[in-house]
N, C-alpha and C positions, 0 to 999 in steps of 0.2 A: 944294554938292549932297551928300545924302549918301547910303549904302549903300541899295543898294533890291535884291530879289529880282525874277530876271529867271527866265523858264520858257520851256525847250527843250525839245518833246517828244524830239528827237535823244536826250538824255543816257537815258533810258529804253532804250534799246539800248545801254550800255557801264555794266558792270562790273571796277570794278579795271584801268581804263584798255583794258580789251578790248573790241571791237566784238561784241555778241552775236547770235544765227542772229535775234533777232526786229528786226534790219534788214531782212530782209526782209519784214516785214509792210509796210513802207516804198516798196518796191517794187508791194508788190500793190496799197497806195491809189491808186498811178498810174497802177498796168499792171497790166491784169486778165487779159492775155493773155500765157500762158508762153511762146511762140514770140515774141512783141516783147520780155519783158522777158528772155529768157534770157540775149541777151549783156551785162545789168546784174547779172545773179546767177554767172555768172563772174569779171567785175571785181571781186568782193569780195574774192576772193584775196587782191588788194593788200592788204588790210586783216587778214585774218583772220590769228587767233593774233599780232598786231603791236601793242606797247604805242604807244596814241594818247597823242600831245601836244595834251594838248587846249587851247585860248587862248580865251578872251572877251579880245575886240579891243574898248577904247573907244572914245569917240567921238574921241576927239580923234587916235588913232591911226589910226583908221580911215578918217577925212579926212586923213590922211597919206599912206596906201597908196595912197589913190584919187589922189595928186596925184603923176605921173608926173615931174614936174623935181626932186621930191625924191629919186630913184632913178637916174637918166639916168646918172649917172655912178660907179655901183656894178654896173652888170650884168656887169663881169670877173669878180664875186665869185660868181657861180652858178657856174661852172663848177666842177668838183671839189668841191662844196662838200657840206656834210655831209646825209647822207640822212638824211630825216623821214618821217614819216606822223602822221599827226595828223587832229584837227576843231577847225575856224576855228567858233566863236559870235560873229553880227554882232552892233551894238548895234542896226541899222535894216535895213529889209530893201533889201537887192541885186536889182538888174537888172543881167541882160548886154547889152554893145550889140549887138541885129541890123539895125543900119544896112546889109548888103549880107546880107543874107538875107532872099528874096521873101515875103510876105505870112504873116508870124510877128510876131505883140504879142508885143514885151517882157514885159508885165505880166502873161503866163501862164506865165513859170517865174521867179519870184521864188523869192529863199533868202533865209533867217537861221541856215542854217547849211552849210558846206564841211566834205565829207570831203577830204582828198587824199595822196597818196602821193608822195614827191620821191624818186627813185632813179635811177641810171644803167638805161639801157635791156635791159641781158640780165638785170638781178635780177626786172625787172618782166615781163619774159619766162618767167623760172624759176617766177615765183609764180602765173603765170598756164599753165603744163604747154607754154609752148611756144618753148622755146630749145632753138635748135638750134646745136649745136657745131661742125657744117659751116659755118654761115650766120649769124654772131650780131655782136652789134655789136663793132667794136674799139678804140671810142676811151672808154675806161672813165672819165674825167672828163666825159663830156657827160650830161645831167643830163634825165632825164623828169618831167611833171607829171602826175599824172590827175587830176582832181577827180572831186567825185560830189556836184550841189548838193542843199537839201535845204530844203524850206519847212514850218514844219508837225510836223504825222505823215508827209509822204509826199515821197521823190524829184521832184524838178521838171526832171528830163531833158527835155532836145529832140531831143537828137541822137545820133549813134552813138558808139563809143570813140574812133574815130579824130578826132573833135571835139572830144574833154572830153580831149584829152592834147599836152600843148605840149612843145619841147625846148627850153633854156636860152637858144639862140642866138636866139628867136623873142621874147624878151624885149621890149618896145616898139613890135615891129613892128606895121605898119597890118591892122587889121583885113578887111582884103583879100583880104590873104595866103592862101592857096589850104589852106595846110597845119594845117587844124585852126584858124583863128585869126577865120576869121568868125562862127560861133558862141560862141567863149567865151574868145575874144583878152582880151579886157577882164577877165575874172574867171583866166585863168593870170595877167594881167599882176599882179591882184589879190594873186593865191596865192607868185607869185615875189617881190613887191615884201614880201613877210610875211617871207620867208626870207632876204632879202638883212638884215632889218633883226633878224633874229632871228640873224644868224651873224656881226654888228659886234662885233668882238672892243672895243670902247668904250662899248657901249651907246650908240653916236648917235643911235638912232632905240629909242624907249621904249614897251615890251612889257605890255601888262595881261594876266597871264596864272592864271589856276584852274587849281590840282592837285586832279585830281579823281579820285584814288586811293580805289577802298572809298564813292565818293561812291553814293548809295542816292536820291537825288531827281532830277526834272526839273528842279529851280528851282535859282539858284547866285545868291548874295549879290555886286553887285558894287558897284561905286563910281565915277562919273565924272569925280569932279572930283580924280582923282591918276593919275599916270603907271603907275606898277607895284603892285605889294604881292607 
């Protein structure tokens, strides 16, 4: 198979690997209403002024991610581990599972593309104007996810923060899980199982990844039928 041009409207808000204010137009395609989308234009924090690792994920790796016994016995490796922010580009478009969330289709928040932020919990605190020094977290190895999906020109949110943000230890847990994991258990386990395989000091598990440094288009040249470049 060879090199083809794929197109993400996402890459049209990031200059020189920065996330630019017309993100939010992003938001408004979805949410026409500032009082619902306010607590999404806060979480950009995490993002703003933060050089993105951006990855176009193949196909073949990204039917890696998705296959949970390739990971099972790397989840010690989130802890401590090194903080990212970045945007995941899929090769096919993503659903999350809402197997225990009442009367919500799937197939209305579809993404082809993941913002997300990996950091210990009072940084994500600080970027967000609300750590408090009396009360803040203390175990500086545990490790936070936010996502922020993205289909489109426009955010495909369902749900609140407290849904789009997993901790480390919540790794493969059942979608059940009360804490953030039945709306988007599936796509943290998604975003963690990127980072375990992104921080294999061997390269075990192989990365297709686009520097898109000064990149000026929506479109990026990729290629399926190789591991990295």
């Amino acid at each position: 198979m060879g090199a083809k041009l794929r197109d993400f409207d996402v890459l049209k808000c990031v200059e020189g690997n920065l996330l630019m204010v017309s993100i939010n137009e992003f938001i408004e395609q979805q949410i026409d209403n500032y009082d619902q989308a306010k607590d999404l234009y806060k979480n950009l924090a995490l993002f703003r002024d933060r050089f993105l690792e951006i990855t176009y994920i193949s196909t073949l790796f990204h039917d890696s991610l998705l296959d949970k016994e390739n990971f099972i016995d790397h989840k010690h490796n989130l802890k401590s581990s090194q903080e990212h922010v970045g945007l995941l580009l899929l090769p096919e478009t993503l659903y999350s599972d809402f197997s225990f969330v009442d009367n919500v289709d799937e197939t209305e928040f579809p993404m082809d593309a993941i913002l997300y932020s990996w950091s210990n919990v009072n940084r994500h605190d600080k970027l967000l104007s609300e750590y408090d020094q009396e009360d803040h977290h203390v175990n500086e190895d545990d490790r936070y996810l936010y996502i922020l999906p993205i289909f489109g020109n426009a955010t495909t949110v369902g749900s609140n923060r407290f849904e789009m943000t997993n901790i480390d230890d919540q790794f493969l847990t059942p979608y059940d899980h009360q804490d953030g994991r039945t709306w988007y258990g599936k796509i943290h386990d998604y975003v963690m199982a990127f980072i375990i395989a992104k921080n294999q000091p061997h390269n075990e598990f192989f990365i297709n990844s686009v520097n898109l440094k000064d990149h000026s288009s929506n479109s990026i040249l990729v290629q399926e039928d190789i591991f990295s470049y």
